[in-house]
N, C-alpha and C positions, 0 to 999 in steps of 0.2 A: 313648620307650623302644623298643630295637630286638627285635622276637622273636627269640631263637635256635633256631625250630624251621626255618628256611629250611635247607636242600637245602644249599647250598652253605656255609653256618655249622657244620651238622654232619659233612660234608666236612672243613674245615679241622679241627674240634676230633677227626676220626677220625685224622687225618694227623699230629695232635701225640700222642697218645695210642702210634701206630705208632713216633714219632720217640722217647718217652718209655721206652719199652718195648723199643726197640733200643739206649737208651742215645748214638744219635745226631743228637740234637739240639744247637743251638751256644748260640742265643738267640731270643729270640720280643722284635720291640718292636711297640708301643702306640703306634698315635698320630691325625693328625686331632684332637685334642680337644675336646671342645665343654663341660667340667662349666664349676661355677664359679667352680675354681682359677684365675684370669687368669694366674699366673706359670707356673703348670704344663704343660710342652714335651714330654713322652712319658714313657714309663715302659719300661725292659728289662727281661726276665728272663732269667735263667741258670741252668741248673741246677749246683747246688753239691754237694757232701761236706761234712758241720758234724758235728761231732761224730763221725765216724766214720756219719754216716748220710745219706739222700738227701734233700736241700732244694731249694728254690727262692726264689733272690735275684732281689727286686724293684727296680729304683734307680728313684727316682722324679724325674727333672731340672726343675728349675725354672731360673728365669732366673738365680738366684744363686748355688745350691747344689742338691746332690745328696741324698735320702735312701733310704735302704737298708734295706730289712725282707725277712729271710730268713722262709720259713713252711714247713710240708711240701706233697709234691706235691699230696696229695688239697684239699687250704685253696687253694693258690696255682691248681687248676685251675678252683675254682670263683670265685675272685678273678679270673680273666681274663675267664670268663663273666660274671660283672658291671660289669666296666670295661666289656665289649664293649656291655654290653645300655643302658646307662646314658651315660658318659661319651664311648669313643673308636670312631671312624669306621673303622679301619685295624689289620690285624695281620700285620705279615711274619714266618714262620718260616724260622728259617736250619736247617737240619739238612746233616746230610753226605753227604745222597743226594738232597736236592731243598729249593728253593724254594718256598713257597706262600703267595700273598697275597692276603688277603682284604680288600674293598673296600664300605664301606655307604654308601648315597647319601645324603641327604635325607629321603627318602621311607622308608629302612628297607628300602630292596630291596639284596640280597649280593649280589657277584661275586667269583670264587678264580680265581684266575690260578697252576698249578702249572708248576713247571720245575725241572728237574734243575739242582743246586746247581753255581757257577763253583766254590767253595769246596773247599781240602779242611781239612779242623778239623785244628789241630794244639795247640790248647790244650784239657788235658783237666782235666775237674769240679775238682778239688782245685789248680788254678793252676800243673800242673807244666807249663811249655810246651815241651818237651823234644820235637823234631823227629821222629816213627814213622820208621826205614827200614825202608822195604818189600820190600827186597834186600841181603842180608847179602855182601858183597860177596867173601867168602871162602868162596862154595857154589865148588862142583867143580865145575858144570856153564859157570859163567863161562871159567873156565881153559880147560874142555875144549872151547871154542869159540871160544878169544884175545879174550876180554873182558880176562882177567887173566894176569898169567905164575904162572910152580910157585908162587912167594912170594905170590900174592893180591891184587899190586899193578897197578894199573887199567895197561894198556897206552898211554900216549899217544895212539897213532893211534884206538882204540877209545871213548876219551871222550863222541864225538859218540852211539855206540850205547849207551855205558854212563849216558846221561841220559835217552835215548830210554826203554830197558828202565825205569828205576824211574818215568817218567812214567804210562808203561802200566798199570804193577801199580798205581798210586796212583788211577789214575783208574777202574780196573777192582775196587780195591779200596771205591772210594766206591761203585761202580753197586752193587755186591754187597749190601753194607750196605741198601741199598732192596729189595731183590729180594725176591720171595717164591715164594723157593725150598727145596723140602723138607730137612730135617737128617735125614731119614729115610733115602735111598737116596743112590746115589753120583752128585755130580754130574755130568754127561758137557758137557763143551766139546768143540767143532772148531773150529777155528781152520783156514782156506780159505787156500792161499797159502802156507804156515808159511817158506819160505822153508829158511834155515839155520837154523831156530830157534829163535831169540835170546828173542824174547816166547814161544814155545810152553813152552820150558826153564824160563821167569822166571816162567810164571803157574801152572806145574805144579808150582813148586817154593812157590810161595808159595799154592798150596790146601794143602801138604802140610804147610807150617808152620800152619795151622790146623784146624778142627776138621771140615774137610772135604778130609782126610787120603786117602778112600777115592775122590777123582776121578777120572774115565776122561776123561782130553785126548789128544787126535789131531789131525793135526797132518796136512794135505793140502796137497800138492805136487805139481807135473806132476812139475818132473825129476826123472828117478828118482836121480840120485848124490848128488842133497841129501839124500835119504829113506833112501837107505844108509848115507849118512854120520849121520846124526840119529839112527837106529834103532840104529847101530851106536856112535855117543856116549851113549842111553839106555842098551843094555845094560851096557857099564862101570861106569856109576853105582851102575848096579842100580835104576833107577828105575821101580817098578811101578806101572800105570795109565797108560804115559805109550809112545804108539804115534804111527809116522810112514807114511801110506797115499801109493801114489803114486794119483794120480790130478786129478779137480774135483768142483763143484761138482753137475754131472749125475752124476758116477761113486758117489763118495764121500760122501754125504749122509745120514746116517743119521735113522731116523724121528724118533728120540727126540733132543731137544736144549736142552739149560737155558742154553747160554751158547755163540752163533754171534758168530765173528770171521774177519772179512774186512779187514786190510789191506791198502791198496794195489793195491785190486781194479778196474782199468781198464773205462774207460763201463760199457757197462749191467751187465758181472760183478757190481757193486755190486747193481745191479736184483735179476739172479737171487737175490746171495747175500740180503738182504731178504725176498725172496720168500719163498724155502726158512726165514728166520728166524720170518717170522711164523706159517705154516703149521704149522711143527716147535713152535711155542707156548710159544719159546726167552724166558726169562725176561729175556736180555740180550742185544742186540745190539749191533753194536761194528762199525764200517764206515769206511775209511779212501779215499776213491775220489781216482783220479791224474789221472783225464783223462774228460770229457765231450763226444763225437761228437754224440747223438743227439739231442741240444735245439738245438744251435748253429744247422742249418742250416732248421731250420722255424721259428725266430724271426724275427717281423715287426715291430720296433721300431716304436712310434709317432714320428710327424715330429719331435718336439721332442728326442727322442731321438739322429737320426740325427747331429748334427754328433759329440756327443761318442763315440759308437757308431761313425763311421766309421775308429777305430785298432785294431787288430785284436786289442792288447790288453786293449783293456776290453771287444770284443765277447766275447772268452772271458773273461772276470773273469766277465761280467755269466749269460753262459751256462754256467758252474760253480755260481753265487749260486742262479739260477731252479734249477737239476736238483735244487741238493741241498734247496733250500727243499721242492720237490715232492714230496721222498721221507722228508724228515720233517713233514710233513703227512699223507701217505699212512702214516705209522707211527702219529701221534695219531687217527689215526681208527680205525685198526683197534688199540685202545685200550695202546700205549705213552706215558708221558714222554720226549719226544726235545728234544736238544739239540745244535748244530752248532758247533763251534768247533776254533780249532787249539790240538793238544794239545802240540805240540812249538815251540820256536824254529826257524827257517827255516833261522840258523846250522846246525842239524844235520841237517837235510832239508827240502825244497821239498815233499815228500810228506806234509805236515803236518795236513792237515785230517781231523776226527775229526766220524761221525754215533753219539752213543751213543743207544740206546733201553732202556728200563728197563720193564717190561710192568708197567700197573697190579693191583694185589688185583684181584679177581673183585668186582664190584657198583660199584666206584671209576668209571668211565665212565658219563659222561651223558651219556645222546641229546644234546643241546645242541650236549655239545663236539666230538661224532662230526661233527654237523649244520653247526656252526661249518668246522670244517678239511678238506670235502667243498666246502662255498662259498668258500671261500679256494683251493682247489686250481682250483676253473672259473673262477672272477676270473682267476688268473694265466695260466691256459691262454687266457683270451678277449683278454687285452690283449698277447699276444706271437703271438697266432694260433697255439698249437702244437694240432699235432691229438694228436699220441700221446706217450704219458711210457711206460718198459718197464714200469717197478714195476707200473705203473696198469693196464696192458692185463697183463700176468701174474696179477696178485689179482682181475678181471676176471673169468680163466676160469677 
């Protein structure tokens, strides 16, 4: 029998409880098995709608067949607590803002493994699986920027941005959902780089369609005729809360910040903007980086390395892979969920790669895992010989 008072069991059962209570959880499966069911292969759970009320569907799979027993939350929660303690070694929770999986050895000792979810859920409790758009593609703010023409219909050539945009909001929409961020005060985003807009318009428009109506997003830009043109596309709308600064990242930095976005923030800009994210105690970060200088040329590849290392595309693959590894590690220590992957197809930008961070609740970090991804950041620095990372020596001083 397994104790459930370990550290990392109550972790997992705080995470589903969080997931429970946000309503965004997918499924939880069971498994490892070890009772004395021999046919019996895992067990999922789902949360349901039955009755017009909130359940929890158990499928229980065996080698021949399936069975299924609906219960309510508070029976089904304390049902997973004793499959856990009793029969199954394993519990993966899928939610729509993170991963967490829990792992029991042998011996009864846990390990949680969290990570911000690939996932985005599009099937919801009652079985409607009816696709969310997270961009109504007849706002005014699309036209007034040639997303779409007078009629609302997507402009051909704009396609490739008009995929981009709703990828963003979906993915920024899922970070949200995890975040613990107040409903009390008005959210404030900066978005570094804002460019022409496109995402600053899409994410300002889509706190507005929810209940975090009262946002303050800005929107920083060196050139200034972008920022006139943006500020002078807001005011037509009539869009309040929603400002274009020229400036950066040293200029433009305000103390307070719940949600920092840096796209396509070149070498170490990424660093800075990081920097200024964790500092400002931003509950979300969102980093898009184009190009990597400062690792490449302090990299000492070991021998075994050098034959396929000497093409000079995979020496920058490999020195993109190491920077941004390093900079989400340096985010799990100073206690975010981070996750690196590309958010877009390539067809529509080469600019594709995405570092999101999602800052844990307060008391959720364990020394452990601080202690963990501090030793994983000197490993990588020791076996490439890099003396200095920016992020590293920035949070430093």
């Amino acid at each position: 029998m397994v104790s459930l008072s370990q550290e990392s069991v109550q972790q997992f059962f705080t995470l589903l409880d969080i997931a429970q209570n946000n309503q965004s959880w997918i499924k939880l499966l069971l498994g490892k098995y070890r009772g004395a069911e021999k046919d019996l292969k895992r067990v999922t759970v789902r949360p349901i709608i039955l009755r017009n009320a909130a359940a929890w569907s158990f499928v229980y799979s065996y080698s021949t067949c399936d069975i299924t027993k609906n219960v309510t939350p508070q029976k089904g929660l304390a049902l997973i607590q004793r499959l856990l303690e009793v029969d199954f070694r394993a519990a993966h929770l899928f939610s729509d803002c993170e991963d967490a999986q829990l792992e029991i050895n042998k011996k009864g000792k846990a390990s949680l493994h969290i990570a911000i979810s690939e996932k985005i859920s599009t099937v919801s409790s009652d079985h409607d699986r009816t696709k969310r758009r997270f961009v109504d593609i007849s706002q005014p703010f699309l036209a007034a920027l040639g997303v779409t023409d007078s009629s609302h219909k997507l402009i051909p050539a704009m396609a490739g941005k008009w995929k981009q945009i709703n990828k963003f909001i979906e993915i920024f929409s899922q970070a949200l959902s995890g975040a613990n961020v107040s409903r009390n005060s008005p959210l404030t985003v900066v978005d570094f780089g804002s460019g022409k807009g496109y995402l600053t318009f899409a994410l300002h428009d889509y706190l507005c369609s929810t209940e975090h109506n009262q946002a303050k997003v800005t929107g920083v830009e060196l050139r200034t005729h972008l920022v006139e043109l943006c500020n002078a596309t807001a005011s037509t709308l009539q869009d309040p809360g929603l400002l274009f600064v020229c400036g950066d990242i040293k200029t433009q930095a305000p103390e307070r910040c719940d949600v920092m976005i840096a796209l396509h923030a070149c070498d170490t800009a990424t660093d800075h903007a990081i920097h200024y994210g964790i500092r400002a105690q931003a509950s979300i970060i969102m980093c898009s980086p184009c190009c990597h200088k400062q690792i490449r040329p302090q990299m000492r590849s070991p021998v075994q390395l050098k034959p396929m290392l000497r093409y000079g595309v995979h020496m920058g693959q490999e020195a993109d892979m190491v920077t941004d590894t390093l900079r989400a590690l340096l985010l799990e220590a100073n206690g975010y969920r981070t996750k690196v992957f590309e958010f877009i197809s390539t067809e529509h930008t080469d600019k594709n790669k995405m570092i999101l961070a999602v800052k844990q609740p307060p008391g959720v970090l364990i020394v452990s895992a601080r202690q963990q991804a501090l030793e994983q950041i000197a490993a990588i620095k020791e076996f490439y010989s890099i003396q200095e990372q920016c992020l590293e020596s920035l949070l430093r001083e």
